[in-house]
N, C-alpha and C positions, 0 to 999 in steps of 0.2 A: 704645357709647363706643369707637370706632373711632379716634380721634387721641389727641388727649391726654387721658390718665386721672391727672391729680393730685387728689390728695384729695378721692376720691371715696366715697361712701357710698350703699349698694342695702340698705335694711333691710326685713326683713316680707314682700321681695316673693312674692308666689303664683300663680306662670303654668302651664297647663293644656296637658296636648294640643301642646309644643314639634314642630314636624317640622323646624325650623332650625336656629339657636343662640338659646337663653335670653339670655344675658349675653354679649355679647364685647367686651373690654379690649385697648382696641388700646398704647399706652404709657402711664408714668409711675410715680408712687408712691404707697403710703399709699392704698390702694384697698380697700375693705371691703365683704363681703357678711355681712349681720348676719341670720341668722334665714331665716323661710319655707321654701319648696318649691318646686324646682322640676322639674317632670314633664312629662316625655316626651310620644309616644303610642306606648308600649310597643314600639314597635318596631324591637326590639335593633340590626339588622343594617344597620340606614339610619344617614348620616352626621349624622344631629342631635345638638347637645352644647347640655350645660346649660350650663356657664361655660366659656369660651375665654380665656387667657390668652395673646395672641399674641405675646409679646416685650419684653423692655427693662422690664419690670414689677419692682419693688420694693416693701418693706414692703407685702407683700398678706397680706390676711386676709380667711378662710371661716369664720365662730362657728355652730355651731347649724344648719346647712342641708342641706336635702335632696336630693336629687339623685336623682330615680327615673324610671325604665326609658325610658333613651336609648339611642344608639347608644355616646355617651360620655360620663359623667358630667360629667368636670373635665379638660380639656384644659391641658396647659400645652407649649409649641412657642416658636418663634422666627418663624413664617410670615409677620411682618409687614416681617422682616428688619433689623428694630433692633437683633440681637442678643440674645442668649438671656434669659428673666428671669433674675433675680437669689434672691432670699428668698420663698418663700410659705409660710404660718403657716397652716395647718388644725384647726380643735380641734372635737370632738362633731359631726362632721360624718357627711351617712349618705349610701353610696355605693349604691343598691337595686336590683335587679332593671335593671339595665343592660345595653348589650352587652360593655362594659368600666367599668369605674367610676373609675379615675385612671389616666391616661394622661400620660406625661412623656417629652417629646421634646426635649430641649434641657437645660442644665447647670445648673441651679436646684440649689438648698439646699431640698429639702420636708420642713418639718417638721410632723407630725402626731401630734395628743395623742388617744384617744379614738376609735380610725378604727371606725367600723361598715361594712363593705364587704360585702355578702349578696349571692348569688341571681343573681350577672354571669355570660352564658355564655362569655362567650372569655376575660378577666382582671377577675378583683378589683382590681388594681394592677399596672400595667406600665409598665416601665422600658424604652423604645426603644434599638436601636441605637447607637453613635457618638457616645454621650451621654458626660459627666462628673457627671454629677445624685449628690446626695448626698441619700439619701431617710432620713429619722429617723421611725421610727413607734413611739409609746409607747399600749401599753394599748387594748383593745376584742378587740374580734375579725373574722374574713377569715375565710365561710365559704359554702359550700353552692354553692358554684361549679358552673354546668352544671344547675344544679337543675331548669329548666322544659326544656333541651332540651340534649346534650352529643353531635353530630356525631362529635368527631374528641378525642378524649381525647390521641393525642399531642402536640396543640399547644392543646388549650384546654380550656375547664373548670378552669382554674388557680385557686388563690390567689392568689400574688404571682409573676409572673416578671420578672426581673431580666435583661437584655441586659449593661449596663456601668454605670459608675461605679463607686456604692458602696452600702450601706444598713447600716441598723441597726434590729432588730426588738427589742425591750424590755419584754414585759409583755404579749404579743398570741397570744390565743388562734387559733390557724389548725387549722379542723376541718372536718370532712364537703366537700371539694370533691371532685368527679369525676373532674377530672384531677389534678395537682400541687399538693400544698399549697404548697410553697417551691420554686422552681424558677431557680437561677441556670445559666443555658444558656451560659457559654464562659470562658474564663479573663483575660478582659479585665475581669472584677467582679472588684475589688482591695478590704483593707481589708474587708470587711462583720462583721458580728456581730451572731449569735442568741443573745441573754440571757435568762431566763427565760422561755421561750414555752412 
């Protein structure tokens, strides 16, 4: 879905063996992915992504879905150059055995209830660059980072690293990764907080 994406709905879907992109959302609003799996071909280090969120996207929601071993789970960017999305809503989502599992490159509002993010070897969740992104994650757990293979432990096998904006961690177990469970890397991450972890 490459042009306009208004009120769109991908329920159940269950694709196999991705070497491309699964899902990509080129603009719009009110765009839902309800349920199913969608899987990789395990491998991490190629640029295949499960769902591409390329810009100017609004009221998006991920309920329930899986996302296993891509290069990157869930992309969200502005490469379409519509300008950055806006709002994405993630809940019970699993981020598995990827080469990163959430990737955010542009100023979005992500909020996530429930994150299960395992077993990524370069980031569980990462926050680009240059960003203003305001990342909110309540509850689950971020772990085991670097699990099948960890190269270079100063820059990867992370949990969550954070370049800029902002986040909020609230109720989220971050354990057993090989490099960095938490890792905000420069002083341009303003505002953040670790609550109950």
């Amino acid at each position: 879905m490459t042009g306009v994406a208004d009120i769109n709905i991908i329920r159940d879907v269950v694709m196999w063996e991705i070497r491309g992109t699964g899902t990509e959302i080129g603009y719009g609003s009110e765009v839902r992915v309800l349920g199913g799996r969608i899987i990789g071909a395990n491998v991490r280090f190629d640029e295949n992504i499960g769902i591409h969120y390329r810009g100017n996207n609004g009221g998006v929601h991920v309920e329930n879905t899986d996302v296993i071993g891509l290069g990157i789970g869930i992309l969200i960017d502005n490469s379409n150059g519509a300008r950055s999305n806006r709002e994405i809503f993630i809940s019970q989502a699993t981020f598995d055995s990827d080469g990163q599992g959430l990737v955010v490159r542009d100023s979005s509002y992500v909020s996530i209830i429930g994150i299960w993010a395992v077993s990524s070897t370069i980031h569980q969740v990462f926050v680009d660059y240059n960003s203003t992104a305001v990342l909110s994650i309540s509850g689950e757990t971020i772990f085991n980072g670097g699990v099948y293979e960890c190269r270079n432990v100063s820059n990867r096998c992370n949990g969550i690293t954070i370049n800029s904006g902002s986040f909020i961690l609230n109720g989220v177990e971050v354990r057993n990764n090989h490099g960095r469970g938490i890792w905000v890397t420069n002083k341009s991450v303003r505002q953040f907080q670790i609550i109950s972890c």
